[in-house]
PyMOL CGO cylinders between C-alpha atoms (Angstrom):
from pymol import cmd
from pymol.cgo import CYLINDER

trace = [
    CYLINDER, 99.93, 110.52, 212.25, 100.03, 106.91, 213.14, 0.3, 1, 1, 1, 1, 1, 1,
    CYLINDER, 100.03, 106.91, 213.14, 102.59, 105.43, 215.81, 0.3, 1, 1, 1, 1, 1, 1,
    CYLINDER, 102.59, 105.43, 215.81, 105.29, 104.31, 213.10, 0.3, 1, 1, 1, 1, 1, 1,
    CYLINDER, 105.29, 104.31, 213.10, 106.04, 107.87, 212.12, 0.3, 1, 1, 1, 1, 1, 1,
    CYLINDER, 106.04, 107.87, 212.12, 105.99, 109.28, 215.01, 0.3, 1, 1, 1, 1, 1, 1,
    CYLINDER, 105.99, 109.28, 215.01, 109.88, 110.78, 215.33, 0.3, 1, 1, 1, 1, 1, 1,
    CYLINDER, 109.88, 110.78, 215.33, 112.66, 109.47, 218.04, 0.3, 1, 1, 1, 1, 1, 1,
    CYLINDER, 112.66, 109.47, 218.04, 111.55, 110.52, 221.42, 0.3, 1, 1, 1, 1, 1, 1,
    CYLINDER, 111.55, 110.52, 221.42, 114.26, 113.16, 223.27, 0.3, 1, 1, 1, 1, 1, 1,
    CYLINDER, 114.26, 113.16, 223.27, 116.00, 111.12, 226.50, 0.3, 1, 1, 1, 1, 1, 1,
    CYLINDER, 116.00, 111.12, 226.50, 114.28, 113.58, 228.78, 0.3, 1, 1, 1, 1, 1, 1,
    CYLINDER, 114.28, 113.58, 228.78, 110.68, 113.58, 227.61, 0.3, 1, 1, 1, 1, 1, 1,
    CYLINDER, 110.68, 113.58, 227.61, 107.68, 112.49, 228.74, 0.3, 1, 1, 1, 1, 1, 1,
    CYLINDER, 107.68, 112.49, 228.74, 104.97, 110.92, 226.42, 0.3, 1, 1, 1, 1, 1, 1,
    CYLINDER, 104.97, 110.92, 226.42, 101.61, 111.36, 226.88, 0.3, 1, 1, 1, 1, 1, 1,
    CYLINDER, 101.61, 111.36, 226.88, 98.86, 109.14, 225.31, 0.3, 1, 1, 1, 1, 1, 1,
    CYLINDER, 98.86, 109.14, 225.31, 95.39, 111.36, 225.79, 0.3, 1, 1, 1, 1, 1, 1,
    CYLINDER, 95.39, 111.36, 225.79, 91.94, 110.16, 224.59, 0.3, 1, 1, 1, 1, 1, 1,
    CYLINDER, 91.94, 110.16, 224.59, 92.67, 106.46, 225.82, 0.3, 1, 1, 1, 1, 1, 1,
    CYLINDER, 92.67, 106.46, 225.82, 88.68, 106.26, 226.23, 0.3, 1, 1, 1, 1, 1, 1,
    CYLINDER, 88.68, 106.26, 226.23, 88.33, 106.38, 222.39, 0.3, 1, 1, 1, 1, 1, 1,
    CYLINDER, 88.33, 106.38, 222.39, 90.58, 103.51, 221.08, 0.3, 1, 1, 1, 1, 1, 1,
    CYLINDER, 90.58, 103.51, 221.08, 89.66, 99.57, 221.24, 0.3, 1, 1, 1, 1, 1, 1,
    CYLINDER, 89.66, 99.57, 221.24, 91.29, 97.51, 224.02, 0.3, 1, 1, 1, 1, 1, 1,
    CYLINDER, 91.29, 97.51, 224.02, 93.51, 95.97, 221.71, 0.3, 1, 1, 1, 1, 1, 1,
    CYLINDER, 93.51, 95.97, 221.71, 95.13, 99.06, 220.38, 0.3, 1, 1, 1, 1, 1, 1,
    CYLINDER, 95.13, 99.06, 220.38, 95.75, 100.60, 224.02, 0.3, 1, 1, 1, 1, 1, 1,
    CYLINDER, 95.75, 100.60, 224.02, 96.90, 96.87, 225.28, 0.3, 1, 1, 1, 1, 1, 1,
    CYLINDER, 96.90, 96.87, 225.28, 99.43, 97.67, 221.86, 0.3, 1, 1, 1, 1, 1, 1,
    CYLINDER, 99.43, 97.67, 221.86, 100.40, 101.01, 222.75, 0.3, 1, 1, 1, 1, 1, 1,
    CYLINDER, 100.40, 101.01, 222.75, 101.16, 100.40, 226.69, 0.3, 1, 1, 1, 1, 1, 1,
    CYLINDER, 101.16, 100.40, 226.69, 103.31, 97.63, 224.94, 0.3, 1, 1, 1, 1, 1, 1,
    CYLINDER, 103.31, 97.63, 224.94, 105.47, 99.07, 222.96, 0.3, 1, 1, 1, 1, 1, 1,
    CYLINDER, 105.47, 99.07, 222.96, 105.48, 102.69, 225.42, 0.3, 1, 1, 1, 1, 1, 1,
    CYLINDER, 105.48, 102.69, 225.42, 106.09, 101.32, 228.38, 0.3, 1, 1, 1, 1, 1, 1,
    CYLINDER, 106.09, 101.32, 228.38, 107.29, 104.42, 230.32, 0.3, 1, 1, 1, 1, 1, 1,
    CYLINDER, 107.29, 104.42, 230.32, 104.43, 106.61, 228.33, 0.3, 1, 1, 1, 1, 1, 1,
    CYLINDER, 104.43, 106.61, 228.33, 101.58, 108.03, 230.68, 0.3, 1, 1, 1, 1, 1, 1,
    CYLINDER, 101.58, 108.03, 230.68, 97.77, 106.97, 229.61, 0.3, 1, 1, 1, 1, 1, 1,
    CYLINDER, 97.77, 106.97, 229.61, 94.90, 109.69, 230.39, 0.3, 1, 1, 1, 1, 1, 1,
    CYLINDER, 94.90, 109.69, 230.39, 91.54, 110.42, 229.37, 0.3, 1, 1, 1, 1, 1, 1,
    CYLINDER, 91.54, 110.42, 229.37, 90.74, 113.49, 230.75, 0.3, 1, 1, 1, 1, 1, 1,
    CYLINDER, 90.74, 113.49, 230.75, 86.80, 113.48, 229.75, 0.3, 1, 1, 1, 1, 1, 1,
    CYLINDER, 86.80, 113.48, 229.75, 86.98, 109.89, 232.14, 0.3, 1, 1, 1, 1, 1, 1,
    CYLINDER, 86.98, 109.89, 232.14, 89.58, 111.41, 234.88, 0.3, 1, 1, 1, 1, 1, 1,
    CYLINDER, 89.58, 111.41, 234.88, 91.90, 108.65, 234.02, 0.3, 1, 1, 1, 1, 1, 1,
    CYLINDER, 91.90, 108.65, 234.02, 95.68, 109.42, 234.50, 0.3, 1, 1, 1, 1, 1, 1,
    CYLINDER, 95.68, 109.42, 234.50, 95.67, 113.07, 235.46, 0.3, 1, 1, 1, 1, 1, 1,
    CYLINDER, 95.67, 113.07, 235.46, 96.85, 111.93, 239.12, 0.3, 1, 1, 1, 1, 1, 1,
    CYLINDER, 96.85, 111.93, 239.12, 99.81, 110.10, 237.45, 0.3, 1, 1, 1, 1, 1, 1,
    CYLINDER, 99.81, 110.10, 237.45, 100.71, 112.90, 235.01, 0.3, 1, 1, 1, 1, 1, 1,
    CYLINDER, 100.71, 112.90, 235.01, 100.19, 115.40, 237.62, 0.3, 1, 1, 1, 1, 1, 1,
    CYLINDER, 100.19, 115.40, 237.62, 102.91, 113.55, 239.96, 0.3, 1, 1, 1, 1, 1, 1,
    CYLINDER, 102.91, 113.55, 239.96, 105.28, 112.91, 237.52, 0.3, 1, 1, 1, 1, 1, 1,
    CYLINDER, 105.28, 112.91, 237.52, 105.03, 116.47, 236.29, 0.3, 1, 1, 1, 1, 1, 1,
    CYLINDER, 105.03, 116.47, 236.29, 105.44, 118.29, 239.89, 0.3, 1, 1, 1, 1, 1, 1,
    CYLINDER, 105.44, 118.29, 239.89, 108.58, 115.58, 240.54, 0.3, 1, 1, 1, 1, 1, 1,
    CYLINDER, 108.58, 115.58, 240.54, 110.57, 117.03, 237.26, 0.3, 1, 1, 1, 1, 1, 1,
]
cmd.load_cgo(trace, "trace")
């Protein structure tokens, strides 16, 4: 599924990008773009889990 079709996001959701280690810089540069509020992990690298755990023990 690419980005364009993915459907309308609920109000109260949280959107997790996962596998940011396997797309080019200028994708991920895109995606933190356009998701601004989205949370980026890789969780082979580590990257993100302390961010998604926080905002996931605060809601």
């Amino acid at each position: 599924m690419q980005l364009e079709e993915m459907p309308e996001i609920p109000e109260k959701s949280l959107l997790v990008f996962n596998k940011v280690d396997k797309v080019d810089s200028e994708t991920w540069a895109r995606v933190q773009q356009d998701y601004p509020e989205a949370v980026f992990i890789s969780a082979t690298q580590h990257f993100g889990l302390e961010t998604l755990n926080a905002i996931a023990t605060t809601n």
